[in-house]
C-alpha positions in Angstrom: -17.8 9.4 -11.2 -14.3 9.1 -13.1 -11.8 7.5 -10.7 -9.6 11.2 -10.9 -12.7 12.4 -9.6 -13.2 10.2 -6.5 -9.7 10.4 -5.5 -10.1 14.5 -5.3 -13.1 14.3 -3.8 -11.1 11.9 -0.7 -8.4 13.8 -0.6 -10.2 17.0 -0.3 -12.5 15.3 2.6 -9.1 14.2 3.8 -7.5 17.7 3.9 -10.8 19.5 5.1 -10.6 16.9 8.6 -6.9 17.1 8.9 -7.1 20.8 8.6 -4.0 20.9 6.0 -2.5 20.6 2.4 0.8 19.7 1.5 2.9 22.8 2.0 5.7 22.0 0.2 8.1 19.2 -0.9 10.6 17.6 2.1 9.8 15.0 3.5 8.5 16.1 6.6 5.8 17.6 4.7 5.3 14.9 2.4 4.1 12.9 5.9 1.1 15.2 6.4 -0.1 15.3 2.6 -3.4 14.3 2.8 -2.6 11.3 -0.2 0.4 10.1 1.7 -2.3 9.7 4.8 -5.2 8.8 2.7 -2.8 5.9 1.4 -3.4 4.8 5.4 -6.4 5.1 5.9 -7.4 3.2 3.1 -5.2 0.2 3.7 -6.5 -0.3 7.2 -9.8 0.0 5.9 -8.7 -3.2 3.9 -9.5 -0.8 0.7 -6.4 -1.9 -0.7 -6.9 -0.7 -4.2 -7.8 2.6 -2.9 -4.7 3.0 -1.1 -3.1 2.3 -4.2 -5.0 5.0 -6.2 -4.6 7.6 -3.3 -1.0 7.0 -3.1 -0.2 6.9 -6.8 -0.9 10.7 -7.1 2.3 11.1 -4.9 4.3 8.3 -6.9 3.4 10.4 -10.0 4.2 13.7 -9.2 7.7 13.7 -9.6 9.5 10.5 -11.0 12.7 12.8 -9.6 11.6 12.7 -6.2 13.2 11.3 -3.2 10.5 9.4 -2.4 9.7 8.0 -5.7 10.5 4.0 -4.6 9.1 4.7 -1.1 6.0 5.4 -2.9 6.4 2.7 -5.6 7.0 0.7 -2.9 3.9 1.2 -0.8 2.0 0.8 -4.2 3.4 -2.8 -5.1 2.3 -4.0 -1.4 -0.7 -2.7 -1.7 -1.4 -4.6 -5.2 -0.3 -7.6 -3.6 -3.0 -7.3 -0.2 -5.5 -6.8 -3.1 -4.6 -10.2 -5.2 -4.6 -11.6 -1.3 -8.1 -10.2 -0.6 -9.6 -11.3 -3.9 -8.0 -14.7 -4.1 -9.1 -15.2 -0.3 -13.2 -14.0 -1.2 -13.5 -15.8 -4.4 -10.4 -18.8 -3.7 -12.9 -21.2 -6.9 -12.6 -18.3 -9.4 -11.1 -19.0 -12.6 -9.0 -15.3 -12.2 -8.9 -14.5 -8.4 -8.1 -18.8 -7.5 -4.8 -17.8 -9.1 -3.6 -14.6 -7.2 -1.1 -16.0 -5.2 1.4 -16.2 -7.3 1.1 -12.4 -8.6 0.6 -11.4 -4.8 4.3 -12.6 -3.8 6.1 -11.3 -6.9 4.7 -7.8 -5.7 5.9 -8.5 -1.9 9.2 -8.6 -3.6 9.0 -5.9 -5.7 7.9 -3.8 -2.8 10.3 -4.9 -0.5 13.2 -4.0 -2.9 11.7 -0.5 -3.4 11.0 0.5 0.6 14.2 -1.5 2.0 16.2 1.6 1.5 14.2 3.6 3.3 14.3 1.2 6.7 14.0 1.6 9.5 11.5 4.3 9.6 11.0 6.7 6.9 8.1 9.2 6.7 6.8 8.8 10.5 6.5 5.1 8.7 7.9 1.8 10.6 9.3 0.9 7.4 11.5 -2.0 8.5 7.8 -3.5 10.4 6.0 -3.7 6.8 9.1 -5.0 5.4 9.2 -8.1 7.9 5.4 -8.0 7.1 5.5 -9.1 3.7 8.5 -11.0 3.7 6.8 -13.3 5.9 3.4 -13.1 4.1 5.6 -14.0 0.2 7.6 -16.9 2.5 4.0 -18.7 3.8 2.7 -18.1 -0.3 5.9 -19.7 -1.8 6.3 -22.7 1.2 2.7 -23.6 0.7 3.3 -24.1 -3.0 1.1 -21.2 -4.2 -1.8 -22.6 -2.4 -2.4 -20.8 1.3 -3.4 -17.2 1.4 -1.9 -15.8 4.5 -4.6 -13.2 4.7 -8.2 -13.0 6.4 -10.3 -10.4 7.1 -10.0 -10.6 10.7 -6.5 -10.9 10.5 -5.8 -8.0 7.9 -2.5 -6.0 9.0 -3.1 -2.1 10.1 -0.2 0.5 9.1 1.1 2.7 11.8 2.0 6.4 11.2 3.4 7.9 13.8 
């Protein structure tokens, strides 16, 4: 199955349990869309690269949109928890043993993109995520590139209200 084709096919199971569809553009209604929630659900799963496929439908849309960095935003962060969750399963591979470094460049990235959007944006604690991966890029870049601040038991969950 293409990966267009598995992202329909969650959405749709998404929309079919949540009993809606996107009904229209604002914000307000942006919040319910079953990607924007599927982008959620995903990342608390620790499926990070899902949440990132979900959520890019959204970021793609429209490059006009109002929410276009939010969702840029969101993306970026989510790269960076997949570099963490690689480089922390496989810390002796020749690839994922070097993740760190890309994983706090994203944090960054991210943070620029959502910061205008704090504190809450989206039924979103924005400004929560933001303190999130400041502090997650500050332990990379003070350890020298060498401690992952994530575990699996310790993976963060995303709020909506």
């Amino acid at each position: 199955m293409k990966k267009a084709d598995r992202i329909a096919a969650f959405v749709e199971e998404l929309e079919e349990l949540s009993g809606s569809a996107n009904a229209g553009s604002s914000s307000s209604n942006v919040a319910r869309d079953p990607h924007y929630r599927g982008f959620f659900q995903c990342f608390n799963e620790q499926r990070y690269y899902e949440a990132h496929d979900v959520l890019e439908h959204l970021w793609l849309q429209d490059r006009e949109n109002e929410n276009f960095a939010y969702f840029k935003g969101l993306i970026q962060i989510a790269g960076a928890f997949v570099h963490l969750q690689k480089q922390f399963l496989r810390p002796d591979h020749p690839k994922d043993g070097r993740r760190l470094r890309p994983a706090a460049r994203l944090f960054h990235l991210g943070m620029k993109n959502i910061a205008p959007f704090r504190p809450r944006h989206m039924s979103f604690d924005v400004a929560a995520l933001h303190a999130l991966c400041e502090k997650c890029a500050a332990e990379i870049i003070e350890s020298d590139f060498k401690k992952n601040p994530w575990h699996t038991e310790r993976a963060p969950l995303l709020k909506l209200d």
